[in-house]
VOGU-3710 file (C-alpha; in Angstrom, 3 decimals, decimal comma):
1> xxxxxxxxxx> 15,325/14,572/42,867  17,061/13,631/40,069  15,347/12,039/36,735  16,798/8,678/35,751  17,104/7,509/32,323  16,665/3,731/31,720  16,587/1,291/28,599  13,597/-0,873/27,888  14,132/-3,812/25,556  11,302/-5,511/24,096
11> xxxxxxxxxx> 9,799/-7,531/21,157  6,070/-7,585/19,863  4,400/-5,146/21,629  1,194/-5,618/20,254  0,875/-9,229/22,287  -1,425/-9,128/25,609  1,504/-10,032/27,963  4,323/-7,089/27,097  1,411/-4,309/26,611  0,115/-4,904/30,242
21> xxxxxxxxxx> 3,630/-5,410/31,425  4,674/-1,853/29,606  1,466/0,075/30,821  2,477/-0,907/34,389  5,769/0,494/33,833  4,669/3,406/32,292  2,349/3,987/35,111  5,051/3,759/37,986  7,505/5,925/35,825  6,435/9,007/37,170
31> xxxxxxxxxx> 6,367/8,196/40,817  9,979/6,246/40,420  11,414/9,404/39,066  12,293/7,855/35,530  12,371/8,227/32,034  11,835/5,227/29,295  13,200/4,530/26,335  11,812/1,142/25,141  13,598/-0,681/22,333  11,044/-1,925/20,320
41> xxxxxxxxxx> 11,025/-4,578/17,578  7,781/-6,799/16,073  10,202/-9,923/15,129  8,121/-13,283/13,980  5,051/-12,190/12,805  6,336/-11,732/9,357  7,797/-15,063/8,908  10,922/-13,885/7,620  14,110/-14,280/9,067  15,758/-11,129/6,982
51> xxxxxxxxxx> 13,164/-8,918/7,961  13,499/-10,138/11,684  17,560/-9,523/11,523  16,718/-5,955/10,262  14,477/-5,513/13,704  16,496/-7,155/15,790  18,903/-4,495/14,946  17,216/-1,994/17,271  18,602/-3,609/19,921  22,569/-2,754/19,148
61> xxxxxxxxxx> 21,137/0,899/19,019  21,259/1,609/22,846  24,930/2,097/24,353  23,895/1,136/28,018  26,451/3,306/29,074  24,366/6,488/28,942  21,824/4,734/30,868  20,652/4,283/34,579  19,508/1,127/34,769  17,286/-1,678/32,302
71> xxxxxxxxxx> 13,981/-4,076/32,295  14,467/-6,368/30,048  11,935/-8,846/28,475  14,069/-11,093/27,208  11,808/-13,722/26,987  9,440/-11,886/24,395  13,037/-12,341/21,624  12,724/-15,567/19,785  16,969/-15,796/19,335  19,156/-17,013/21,408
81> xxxxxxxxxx> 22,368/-15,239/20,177  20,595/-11,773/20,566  19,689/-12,530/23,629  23,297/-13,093/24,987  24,422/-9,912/23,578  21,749/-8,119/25,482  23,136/-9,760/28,487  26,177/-9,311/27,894  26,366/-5,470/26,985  24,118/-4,967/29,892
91> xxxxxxxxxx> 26,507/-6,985/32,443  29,501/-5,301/31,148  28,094/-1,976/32,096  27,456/-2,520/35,706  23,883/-1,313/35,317  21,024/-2,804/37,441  18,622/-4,512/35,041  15,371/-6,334/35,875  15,014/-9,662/33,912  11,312/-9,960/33,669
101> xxxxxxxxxx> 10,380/-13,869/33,623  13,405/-15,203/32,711  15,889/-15,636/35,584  19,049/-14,276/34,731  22,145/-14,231/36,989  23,575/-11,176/38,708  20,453/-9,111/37,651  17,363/-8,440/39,539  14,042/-10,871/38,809  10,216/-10,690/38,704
111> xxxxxxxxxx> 8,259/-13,622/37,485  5,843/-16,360/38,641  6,717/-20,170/39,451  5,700/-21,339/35,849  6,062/-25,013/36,685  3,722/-24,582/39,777  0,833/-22,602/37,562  0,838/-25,180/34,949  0,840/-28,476/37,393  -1,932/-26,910/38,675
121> xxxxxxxxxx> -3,597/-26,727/35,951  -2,710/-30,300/34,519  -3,580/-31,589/37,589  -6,903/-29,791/37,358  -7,614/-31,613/34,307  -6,900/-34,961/35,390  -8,101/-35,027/39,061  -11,228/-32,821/38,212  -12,335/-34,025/34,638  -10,983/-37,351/34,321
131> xxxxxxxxxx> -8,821/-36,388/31,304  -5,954/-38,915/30,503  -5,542/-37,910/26,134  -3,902/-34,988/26,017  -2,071/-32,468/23,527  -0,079/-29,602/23,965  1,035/-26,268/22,145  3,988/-25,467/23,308  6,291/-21,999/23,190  9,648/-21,769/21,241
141> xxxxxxxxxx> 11,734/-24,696/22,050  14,480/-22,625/23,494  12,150/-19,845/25,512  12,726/-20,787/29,636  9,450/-19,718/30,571  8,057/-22,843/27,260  10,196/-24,854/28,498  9,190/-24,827/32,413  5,802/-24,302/31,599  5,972/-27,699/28,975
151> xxxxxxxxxx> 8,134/-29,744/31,402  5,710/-29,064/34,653  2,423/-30,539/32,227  5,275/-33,766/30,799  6,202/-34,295/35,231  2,171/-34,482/35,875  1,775/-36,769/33,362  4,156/-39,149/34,193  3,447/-38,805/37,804  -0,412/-40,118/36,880
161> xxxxxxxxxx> 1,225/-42,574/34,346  -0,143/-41,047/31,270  1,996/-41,197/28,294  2,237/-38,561/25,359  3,792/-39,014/22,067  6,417/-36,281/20,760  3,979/-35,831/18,103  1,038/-34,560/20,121  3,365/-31,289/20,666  3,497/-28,762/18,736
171> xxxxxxxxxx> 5,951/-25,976/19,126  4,707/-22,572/18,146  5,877/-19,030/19,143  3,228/-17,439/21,873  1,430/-15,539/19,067  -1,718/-16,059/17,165  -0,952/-18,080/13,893  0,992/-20,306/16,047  -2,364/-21,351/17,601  -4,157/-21,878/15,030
181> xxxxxxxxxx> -1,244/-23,377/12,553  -1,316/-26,030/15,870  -4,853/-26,487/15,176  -3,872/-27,279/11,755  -1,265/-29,706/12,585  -3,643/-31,662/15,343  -6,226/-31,919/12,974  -4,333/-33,915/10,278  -2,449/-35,738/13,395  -5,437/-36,783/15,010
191> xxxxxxxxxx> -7,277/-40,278/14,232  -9,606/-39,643/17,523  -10,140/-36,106/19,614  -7,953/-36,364/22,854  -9,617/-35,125/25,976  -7,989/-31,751/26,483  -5,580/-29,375/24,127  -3,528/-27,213/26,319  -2,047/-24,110/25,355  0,691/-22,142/26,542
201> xxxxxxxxxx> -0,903/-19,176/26,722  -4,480/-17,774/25,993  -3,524/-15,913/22,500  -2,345/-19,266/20,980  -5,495/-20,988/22,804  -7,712/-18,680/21,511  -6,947/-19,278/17,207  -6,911/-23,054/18,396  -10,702/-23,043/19,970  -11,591/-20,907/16,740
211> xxxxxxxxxx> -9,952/-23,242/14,047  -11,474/-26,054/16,458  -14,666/-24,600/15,784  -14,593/-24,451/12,386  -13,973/-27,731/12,016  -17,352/-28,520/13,560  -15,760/-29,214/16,683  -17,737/-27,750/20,206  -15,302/-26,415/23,362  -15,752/-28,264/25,654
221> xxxxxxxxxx> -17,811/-30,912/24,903  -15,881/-32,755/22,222  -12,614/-31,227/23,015  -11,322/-29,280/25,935  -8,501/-26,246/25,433  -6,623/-24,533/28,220  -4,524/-21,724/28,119  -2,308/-19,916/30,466  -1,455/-15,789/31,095  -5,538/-14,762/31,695
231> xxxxxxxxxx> -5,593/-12,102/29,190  -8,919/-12,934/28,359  -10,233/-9,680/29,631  -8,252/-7,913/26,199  -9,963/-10,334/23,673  -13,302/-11,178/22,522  -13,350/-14,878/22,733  -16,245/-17,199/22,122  -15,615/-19,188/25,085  -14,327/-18,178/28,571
241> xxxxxxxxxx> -10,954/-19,734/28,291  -9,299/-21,884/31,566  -6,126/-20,184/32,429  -3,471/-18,542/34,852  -4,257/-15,746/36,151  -0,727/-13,215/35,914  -0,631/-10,034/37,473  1,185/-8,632/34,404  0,672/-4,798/34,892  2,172/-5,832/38,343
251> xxxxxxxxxx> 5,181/-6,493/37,617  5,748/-3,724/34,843  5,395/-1,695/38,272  7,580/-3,937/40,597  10,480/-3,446/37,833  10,324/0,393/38,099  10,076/0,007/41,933  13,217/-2,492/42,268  15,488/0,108/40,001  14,230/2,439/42,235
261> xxxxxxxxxx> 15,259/1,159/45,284  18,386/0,338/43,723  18,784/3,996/42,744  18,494/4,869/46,571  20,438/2,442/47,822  17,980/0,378/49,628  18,431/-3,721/50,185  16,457/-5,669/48,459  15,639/-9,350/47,314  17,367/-9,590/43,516
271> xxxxxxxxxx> 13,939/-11,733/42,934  10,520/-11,763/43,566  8,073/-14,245/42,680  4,457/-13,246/41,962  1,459/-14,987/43,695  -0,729/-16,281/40,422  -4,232/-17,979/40,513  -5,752/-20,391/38,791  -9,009/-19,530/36,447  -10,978/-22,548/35,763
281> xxxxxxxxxx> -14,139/-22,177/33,839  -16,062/-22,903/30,263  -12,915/-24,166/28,467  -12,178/-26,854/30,382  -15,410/-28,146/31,504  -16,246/-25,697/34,280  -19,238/-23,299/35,107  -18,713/-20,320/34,266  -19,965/-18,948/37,202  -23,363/-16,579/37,202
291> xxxxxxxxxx> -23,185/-14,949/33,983  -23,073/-11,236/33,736  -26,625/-8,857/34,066  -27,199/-7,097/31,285  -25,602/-3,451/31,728  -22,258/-5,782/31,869  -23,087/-7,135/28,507  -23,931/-3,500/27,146  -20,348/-1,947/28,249  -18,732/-4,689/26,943
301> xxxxxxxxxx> -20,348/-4,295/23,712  -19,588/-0,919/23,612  -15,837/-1,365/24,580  -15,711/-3,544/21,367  -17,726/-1,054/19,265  -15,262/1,830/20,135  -12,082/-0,466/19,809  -13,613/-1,460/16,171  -14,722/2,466/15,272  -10,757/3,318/16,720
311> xxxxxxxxxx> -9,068/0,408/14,592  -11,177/1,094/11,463  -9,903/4,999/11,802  -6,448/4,120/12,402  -6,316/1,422/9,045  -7,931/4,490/7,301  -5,273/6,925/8,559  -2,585/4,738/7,994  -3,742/3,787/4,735  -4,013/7,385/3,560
321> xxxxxxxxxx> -0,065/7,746/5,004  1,085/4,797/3,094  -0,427/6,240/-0,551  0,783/9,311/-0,226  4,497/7,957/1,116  4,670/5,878/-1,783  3,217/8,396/-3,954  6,178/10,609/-3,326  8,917/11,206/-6,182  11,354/12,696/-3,856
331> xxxxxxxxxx> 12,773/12,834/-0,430  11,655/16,302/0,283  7,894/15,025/-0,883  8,774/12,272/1,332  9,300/14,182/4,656  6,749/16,832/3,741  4,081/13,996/3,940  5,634/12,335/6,661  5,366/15,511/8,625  1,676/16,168/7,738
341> xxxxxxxxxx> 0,324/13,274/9,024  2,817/13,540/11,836  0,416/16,953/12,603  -2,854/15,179/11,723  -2,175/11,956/14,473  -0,647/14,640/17,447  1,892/12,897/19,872  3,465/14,922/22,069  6,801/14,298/20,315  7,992/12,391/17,347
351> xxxxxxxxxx> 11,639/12,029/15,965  12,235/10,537/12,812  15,659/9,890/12,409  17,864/8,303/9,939  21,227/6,740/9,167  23,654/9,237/7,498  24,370/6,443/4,902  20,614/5,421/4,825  20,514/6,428/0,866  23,523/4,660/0,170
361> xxxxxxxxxx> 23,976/3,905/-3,945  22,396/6,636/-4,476  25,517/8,795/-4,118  26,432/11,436/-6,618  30,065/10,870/-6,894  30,901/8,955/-10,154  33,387/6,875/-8,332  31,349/5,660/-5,368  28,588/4,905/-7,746  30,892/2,786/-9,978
371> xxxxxxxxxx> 32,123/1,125/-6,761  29,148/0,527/-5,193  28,474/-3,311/-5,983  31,860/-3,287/-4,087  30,068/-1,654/-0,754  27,844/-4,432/1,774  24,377/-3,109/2,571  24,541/-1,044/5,906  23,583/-3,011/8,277  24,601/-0,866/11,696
381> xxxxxxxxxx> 23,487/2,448/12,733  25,786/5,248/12,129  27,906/7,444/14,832  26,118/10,449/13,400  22,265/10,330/13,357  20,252/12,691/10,409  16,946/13,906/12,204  14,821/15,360/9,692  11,469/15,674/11,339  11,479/16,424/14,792
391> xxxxxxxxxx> 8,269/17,432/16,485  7,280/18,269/19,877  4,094/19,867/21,376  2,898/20,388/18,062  6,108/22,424/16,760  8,743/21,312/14,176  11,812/22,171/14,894  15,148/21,668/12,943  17,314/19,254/14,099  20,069/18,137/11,546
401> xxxxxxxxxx> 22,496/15,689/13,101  22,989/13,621/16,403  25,264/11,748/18,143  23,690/8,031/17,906  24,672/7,324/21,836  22,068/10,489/22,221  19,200/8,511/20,548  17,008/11,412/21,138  17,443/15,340/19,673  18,230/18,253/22,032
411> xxxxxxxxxx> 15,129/19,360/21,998  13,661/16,255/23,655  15,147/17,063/26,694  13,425/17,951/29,726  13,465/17,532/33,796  10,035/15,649/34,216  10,063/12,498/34,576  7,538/9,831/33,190  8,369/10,199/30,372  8,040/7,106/28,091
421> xxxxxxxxxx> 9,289/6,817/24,158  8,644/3,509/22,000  11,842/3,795/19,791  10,837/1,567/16,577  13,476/0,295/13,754  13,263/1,607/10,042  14,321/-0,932/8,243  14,812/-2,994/4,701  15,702/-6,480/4,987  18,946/-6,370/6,841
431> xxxxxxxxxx> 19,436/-2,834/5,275  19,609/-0,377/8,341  17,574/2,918/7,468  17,459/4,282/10,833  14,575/4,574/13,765  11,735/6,556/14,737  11,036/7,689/18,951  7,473/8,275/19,392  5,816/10,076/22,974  2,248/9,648/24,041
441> xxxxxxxxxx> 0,636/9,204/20,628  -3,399/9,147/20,326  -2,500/6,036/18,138  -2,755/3,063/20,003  0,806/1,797/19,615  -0,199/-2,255/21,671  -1,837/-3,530/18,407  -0,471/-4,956/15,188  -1,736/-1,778/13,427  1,048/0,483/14,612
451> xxxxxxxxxx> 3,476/-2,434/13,145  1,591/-2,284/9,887  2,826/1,266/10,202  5,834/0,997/10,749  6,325/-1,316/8,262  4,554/1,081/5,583  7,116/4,113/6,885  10,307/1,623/6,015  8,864/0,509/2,933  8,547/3,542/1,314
461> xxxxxxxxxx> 11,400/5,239/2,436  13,410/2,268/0,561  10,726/3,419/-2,141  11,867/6,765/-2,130  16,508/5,473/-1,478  15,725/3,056/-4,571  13,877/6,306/-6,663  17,442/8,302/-5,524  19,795/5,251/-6,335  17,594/5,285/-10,000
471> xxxxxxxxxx> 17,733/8,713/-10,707  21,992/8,105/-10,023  21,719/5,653/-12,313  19,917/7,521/-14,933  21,873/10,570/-14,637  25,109/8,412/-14,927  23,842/6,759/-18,100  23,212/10,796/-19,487  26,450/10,990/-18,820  28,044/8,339/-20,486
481> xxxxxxxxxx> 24,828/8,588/-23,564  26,441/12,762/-23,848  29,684/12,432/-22,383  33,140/11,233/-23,912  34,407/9,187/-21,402  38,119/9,664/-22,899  38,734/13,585/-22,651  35,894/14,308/-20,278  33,895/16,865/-22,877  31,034/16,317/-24,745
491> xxxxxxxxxx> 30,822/13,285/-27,287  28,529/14,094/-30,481  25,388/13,255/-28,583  26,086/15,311/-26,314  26,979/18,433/-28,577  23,559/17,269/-30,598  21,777/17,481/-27,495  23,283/20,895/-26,157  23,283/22,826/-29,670  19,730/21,668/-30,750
501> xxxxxxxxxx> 17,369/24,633/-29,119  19,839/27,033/-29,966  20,911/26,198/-33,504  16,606/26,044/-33,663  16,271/29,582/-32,553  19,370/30,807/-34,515  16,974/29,250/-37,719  13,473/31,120/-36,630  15,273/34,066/-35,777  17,818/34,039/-38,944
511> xxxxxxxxxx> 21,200/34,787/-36,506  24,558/34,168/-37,460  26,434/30,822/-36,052  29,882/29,859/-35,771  30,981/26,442/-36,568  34,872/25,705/-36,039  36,178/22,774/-36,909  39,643/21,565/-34,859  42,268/18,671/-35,935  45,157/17,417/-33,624
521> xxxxxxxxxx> 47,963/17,750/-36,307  50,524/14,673/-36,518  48,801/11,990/-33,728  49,887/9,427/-36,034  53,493/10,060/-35,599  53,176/10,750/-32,106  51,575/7,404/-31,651  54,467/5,693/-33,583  57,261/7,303/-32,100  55,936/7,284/-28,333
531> xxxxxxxxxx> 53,499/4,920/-28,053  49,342/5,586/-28,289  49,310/6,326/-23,808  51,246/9,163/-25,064  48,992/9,563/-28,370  46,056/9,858/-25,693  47,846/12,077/-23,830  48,003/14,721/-26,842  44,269/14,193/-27,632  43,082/15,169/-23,489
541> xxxxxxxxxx> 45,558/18,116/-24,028  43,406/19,419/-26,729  40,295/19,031/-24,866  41,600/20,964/-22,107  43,202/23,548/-24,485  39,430/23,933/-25,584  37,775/24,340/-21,953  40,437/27,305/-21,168  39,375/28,692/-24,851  35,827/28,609/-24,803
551> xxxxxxxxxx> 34,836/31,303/-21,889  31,959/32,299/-23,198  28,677/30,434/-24,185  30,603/28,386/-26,781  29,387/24,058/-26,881  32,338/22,220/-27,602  33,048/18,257/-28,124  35,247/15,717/-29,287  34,162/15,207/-32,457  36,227/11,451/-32,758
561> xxxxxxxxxx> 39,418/10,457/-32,840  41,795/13,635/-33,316  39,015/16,117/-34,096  37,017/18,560/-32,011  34,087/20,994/-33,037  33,349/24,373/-31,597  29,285/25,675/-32,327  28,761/29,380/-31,160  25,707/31,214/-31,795  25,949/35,167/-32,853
571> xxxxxxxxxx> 29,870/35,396/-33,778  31,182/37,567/-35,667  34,544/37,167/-38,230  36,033/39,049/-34,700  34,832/36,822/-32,253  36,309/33,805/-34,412  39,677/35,076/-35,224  39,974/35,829/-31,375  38,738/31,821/-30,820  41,417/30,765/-33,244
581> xxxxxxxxxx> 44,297/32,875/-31,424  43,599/31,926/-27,839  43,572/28,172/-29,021  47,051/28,767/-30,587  48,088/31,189/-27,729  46,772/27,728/-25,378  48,638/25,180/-27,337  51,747/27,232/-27,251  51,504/27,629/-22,962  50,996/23,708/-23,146
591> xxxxxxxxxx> 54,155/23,424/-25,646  56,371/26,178/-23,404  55,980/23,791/-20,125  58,078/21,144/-21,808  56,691/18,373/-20,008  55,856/16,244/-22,458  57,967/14,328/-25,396  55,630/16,127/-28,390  55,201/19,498/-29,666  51,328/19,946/-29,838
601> xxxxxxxxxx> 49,959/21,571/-32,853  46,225/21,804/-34,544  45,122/22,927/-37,604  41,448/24,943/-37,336  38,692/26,268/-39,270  35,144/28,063/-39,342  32,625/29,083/-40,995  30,180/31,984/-39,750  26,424/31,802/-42,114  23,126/31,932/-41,021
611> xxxxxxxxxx> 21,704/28,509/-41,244  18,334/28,028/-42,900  15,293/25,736/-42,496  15,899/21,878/-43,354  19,521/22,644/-42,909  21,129/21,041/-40,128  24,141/21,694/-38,233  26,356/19,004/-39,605  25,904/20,677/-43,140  28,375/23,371/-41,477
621> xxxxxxxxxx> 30,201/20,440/-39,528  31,255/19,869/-43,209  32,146/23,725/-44,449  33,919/23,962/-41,754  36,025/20,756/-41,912  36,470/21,704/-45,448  38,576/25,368/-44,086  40,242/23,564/-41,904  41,890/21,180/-44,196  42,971/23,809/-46,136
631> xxxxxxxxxx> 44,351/25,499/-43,742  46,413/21,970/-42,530  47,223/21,812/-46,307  49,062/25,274/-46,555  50,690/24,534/-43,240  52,117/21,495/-44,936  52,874/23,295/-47,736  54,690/26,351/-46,056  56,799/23,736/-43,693  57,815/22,010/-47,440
641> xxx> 58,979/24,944/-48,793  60,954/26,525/-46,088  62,744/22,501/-45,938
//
C-alpha cells in the first residue's frame, strides 16, 4: 500500500480545540496509510503584528505540489489575506483538502452547525433561567465560525425581543487574554451586572469567570458565563463551565478518513456535519449533577500534579537551553548546544534547518558588506535549505543542503506511515531564519511552553547572525584602522601594528633590522602634466611594485603621499642590495609595458643596525629617509651633469 504524504496547516497549537483536533489526526494516520507534515505557527499571542508576519511565513514554505492531499484549519489564522493564499495555492494544485470548520468551496468539510449549538444555548438561558441582560465575547470579527456562532445568539435575541447594545460585545481572538481583557472591558462598561456573559468558547470563558472573580463577583449567582467547545476536561477551572460539547478528536480522524477515501477512489459526501450536545451545568445556573466520589477527585489531582511536575521540568529544560544559546559566541558554539540538548530531550527525529542567506550582513566580502543597507531583510525561504543538525533515532547525521520543496533531509525518509512532524518557523521579525521539523518528542509540543521555545531558539540564533554581522563590522573597521584604502597595503597603523612584536624581539634579542625607505620620484610633474587620476595611478603602481618585491617576511606600507617603507628583521647589506635591485628590476617591467603616459622611477634607501631599548622604529624611519634623499640628490645631480 502506498504511504501518502499530506500538508497540515495550522496556527496556535497550544489552544484546546487544534491539539484535540491534531491528536485525532495523528491517531488515524497510521491506519489511513499517511504521513503529516503540519505547518505550524503561534500567531497572536505575542501581540505583535511583525512577529506574526514572520510566522505566518511558514505557511509559503510548503509547495503543495509534492503533496497528496491537505487538512486545513483555516479558521485557527487570524488574516484574511493569508488565508486566501492558502486557498488558493491549494485549489490550484488539484489536491483534495479538508477545510475543518470553515466551509470552503470545492474542498471537502467537517464541522458542526455553529448557529444551531449556540441558539441552543441562548435559548437555554432565556427559556430556562429567565435571563433577558446579556453580554457577549465574541471571536475575530472576520472568523466564519465568530461570526455564525455571534449571529445565532443576536437571531435569539431578537426573536424573544431582547435588545443588546454594540457595546456589550466585545471582540477578542478565541485565546486566553482575550477573555479576560473582555472581563476588563465589561467591568468599566458595566453600571449594573447583566444576567449572563457568554463566551465563544470555554478558554476565553474561563479568564472571564476568573477576572469575574476577582472582582468579588460569584459564578453564577451574581453573574452567569457560558462558553462553547467543552474543553473543560483539559483545564482546571473553578467552576464547571456551560458549553457545547464538540467531538474535536473526531473530526481530526474523519479528515484522515475522507483523504483516504479520496485516495481510493471511493464516493463520498464533500461535507459532514458533526452531531454536538449541549452541556448545561454550574456556570449557568445548573446542577452540576452528583459530584464525583473521592478516588475521582484523587486522579484528578494527580493528573494536575504530574502536568505541574512535567511543565516545571520542561521551563527548567528550556531555560537551561536558552542560557546556554545565548551564551554562545559563535555559530559552531551555537549548534554544538543546540545539538546537546537536542540529545538530552530525545525525539525520534529533529531537523534544524536554515535559510542559506539566514546570516545575511554578516558576509565577508568587502563589497556586499558595504552594500548591505542596500539589501531588504530576507523575508522568503531560500531554494536551497542549510541543515546543520539533523538527528534521528538518537544519531546525528550530516546533512548539508536541501532542496526547500523537500522540507525534510534524506535521511528522514522511510516507508511507514504515521508518521507525524510539527514543522515550526525560525524567525526575527519579518526576517526569515529558517524552520525546525520535530517527530514524536517527550516534550509536550500542545502547550505555550514549546512556543516559549521556539521563540528562545529564533532569538538567539539572531543573537548569534547579529554577533557574525558585528564581528564583519569589526573586522572591516581593522581594516580600514590598518589598511590604506588608496593602494590596498598597509597604512602606518597598520605597519605599527604588524612590526611591533618583532621589532620587540629584534630589541631583547639584539638582531639586526632593515629599514628601507622608498620615494615615488617626480609625482608632482606627473600630476601637472596628466592630471592627479593619473598621479594616483603612479602611486598604486608602486605599491604593487612592492608586493612582487617583498617575497619574503618583509612588512611593507604606504608611508603617505609618495613614500613607502620596507621593515625586515635579520637582513644583511646582501639581502638589501638584492631588495633594492628587484624594486628597480620591477619598476623597469612596469616601464617596458608602455601602457601608461609616465616613466616610473623611485629613489630608495636603508639602513641595517640593531635597534636598542627606548629606541623606536621611526628613529630608523628617519636614517633611512635620510639615505634615501641622498641617493634622489645624486640622481639629480648625475641627470644635471650629463644635460
Amino acid at each position: 500500500m502506498p504511504v501518502y504524504r499530506i500538508a497540515v496547516i495550522i496556527a496556535g497549537i497550544d489552544q484546546s480545540y487544534q491539539s484535540a483536533i491534531l491528536n485525532g489526526i495523528s491517531a488515524s494516520a497510521s491506519e489511513c496509510s499517511i504521513n503529516v507534515e503540519a505547518f505550524i505557527s503561534f500567531i497572536g499571542s505575542m501581540g505583535n503584528p511583525v512577529h506574526d508576519t514572520g510566522e505566518f511565513n511558514i505557511f509559503n514554505l510548503p509547495d503543495f505540489n509534492n503533496y497528496d492531499g491537505a487538512i486545513l484549519l483555516t479558521n485557527t489564522i487570524d488574516y484574511p489575506p493569508v488565508v486566501e493564499n492558502i486557498i488558493k495555492r491549494i485549489k490550484e494544485t488539484g489536491i483534495p483538502a479538508v477545510s475543518m470548520d470553515n466551509d470552503i468551496p470545492e474542498l471537502y468539510h467537517i464541522g458542526i452547525d455553529n448557529k444551531k449549538a449556540m441558539r441552543k444555548i441562548t435559548e437555554h438561558l432565556i427559556q430556562k433561567h429567565g435571563f433577558r441582560k446579556f453580554s457577549y465575547i465574541s471571536g475575530p470579527a472576520d472568523n466564519p465560525e465568530s461570526t455564525d456562532r455571534l449571529n445565532s445568539f443576536l437571531e435569539v435575541l431578537s426573536e424573544n425581543n431582547i435588545s443588546i447594545d454594540e457595546k456589550d460585545i466585545f471582540y477578542g481572538d478565541f485565546r486566553s487574554p482575550s477573555g479576560k481583557n473582555g472581563a476588563e472591558y465589561f467591568l468599566k462598561q458595566w453600571k449594573e451586572l447583566p444576567d449572563v456573559l457568554i463566551c465563544a468558547n470555554d478558554v476565553m470563558a474561563s479568564s472571564a469567570i476568573n477576572r469575574l472573580i476577582e472582582a468579588g463577583y460569584s459564578i453564577p449567582e451574581d453573574i452567569a458565563v457560558t462558553g462553547f467547545d467543552n474543553t473543560y476536561n483539559t483545564h482546571n477551572y473553578q467552576i464547571e463551565i456551560t458549553s457545547v460539547n464538540r467531538p474535536l478528536e473526531l473530526s481530526g480522524k474523519l479528515a484522515c478518513e475522507m483523504l483516504f477515501r479520496h485516495f481510493k477512489g471511493i464516493q463520498q459526501e464533500r461535507s459532514v456535519i458533526l452531531d454536538m450536545s449541549t452541556h448545561f451545568t454550574e456556570s449557568c445556573g445548573c446542577s452540576a449533577g452528583n459530584p464525583p466520589d473521592i478516588k475521582t477527585f484523587r486522579d484528578f489531582n494527580y493528573a494536575n500534579y504530574m502536568k505541574l511536575e512535567k511543565s516545571q521540568n520542561y521551563m527548567s529544560l528550556f531555560n537551561h537551553l536558552s542560557c546556554i544559546l545565548l551564551g554562545s559566541n559563535t555559530y559552531e558554539q551555537y549548534i554544538s548546544s543546540l545539538k546537546d540538548f537536542v540529545a538530552e530531550i530525545r525525539p525520534e527525529e529533529f531537523y534544524f534547518c536554515l535559510c542559506e542567506n539566514w546570516n545575511a550582513e554578516s558576509l565577508t566580502d568587502e563589497n556586499s558588506y558595504q552594500e548591505r543597507n542596500d539589501t531588504p531583510i530576507p523575508s522568503e525561504y531560500t531554494e536551497n535549505i542549510i541543515v546543520p543538525v539533523a538527528y534521528r533515532q538518537g544519531v546525528f547525521y550530516e546533512e548539508s543542503v536541501i532542496k526547500k520543496s523537500d522540507i525534510l533531509p534524506t535521511v528522514a525518509k522511510s516507508p511507514k506511515s504515521g508518521r507525524f512532524y510539527y514543522i515550526v518557523p525560525l524567525h526575527f521579525g519579518t526576517r526569515c531564519l529558517g524552520y525546525m521539523a520535530i517527530l514524536n518528542s517527550r516534550t509536550n509540543m500542545h502547550n505555550s511552553m514549546f512556543e516559549t521555545l521556539c521563540i528562545n531558539i529564533s532569538n538567539s540564533l539572531e543573537n548569534i547572525r547579529k554577533l557574525m554581522c558585528l564581528n564583519t563590522a569589526v573586522g572591516h573597521l581593522r581594516k580600514l584602522y590598518a589598511q590604506d584604502t588608496f593602494s590596498g597595503i598597509y597604512n602606518r597603523n597598520g605597519f605599527i601594528n604588524a612590526t611591533r612584536d618583532i621589532y620587540n624581539k629584534c630589541i631583547e634579542e639584539q638582531r639586526e633590522i632593515m629599514l628601507m625607505f622608498i620615494d615615488l620620484d617626480g609625482l608632482k610633474g606627473i600630476n601637472d602634466t596628466f592630471g592627479h587620476d593619473v598621479g594616483d595611478v603612479a602611486i598604486c603602481n608602486i605599491a604593487d611594485v612592492l608586493r612582487t618585491s617583498c617575497t619574503g617576511d618583509e612588512v611593507y606600507c604606504r608611508f603617505g603621499g609618495d613614500e613607502f617603507i620596507v621593515f625586515a628583521s635579520g637582513y644583511t647589506e646582501h639581502d638589501a642590495i638584492s631588495l633594492t635591485r628587484k624594486i628597480e628590476y620591477n619598476i623597469k617591467r612596469v616601464n617596458d609595458t608602455k601602457i601608461y603616459p609616465f616613466e616610473l622611477n623611485a629613489s630608495t634607501g636603508y639602513i641595517i643596525d640593531v635597534p636598542k631599548k627606548n629606541e623606536g622604529i621611526f628613529h630608523f624611519v628617519t636614517k633611512a629617509d635620510k639615505v634615501m634623499y641622498e641617493h634622489k640628490r645624486r640622481k639629480k645631480l648625475s641627470k644635471y651633469l650629463k644635460s
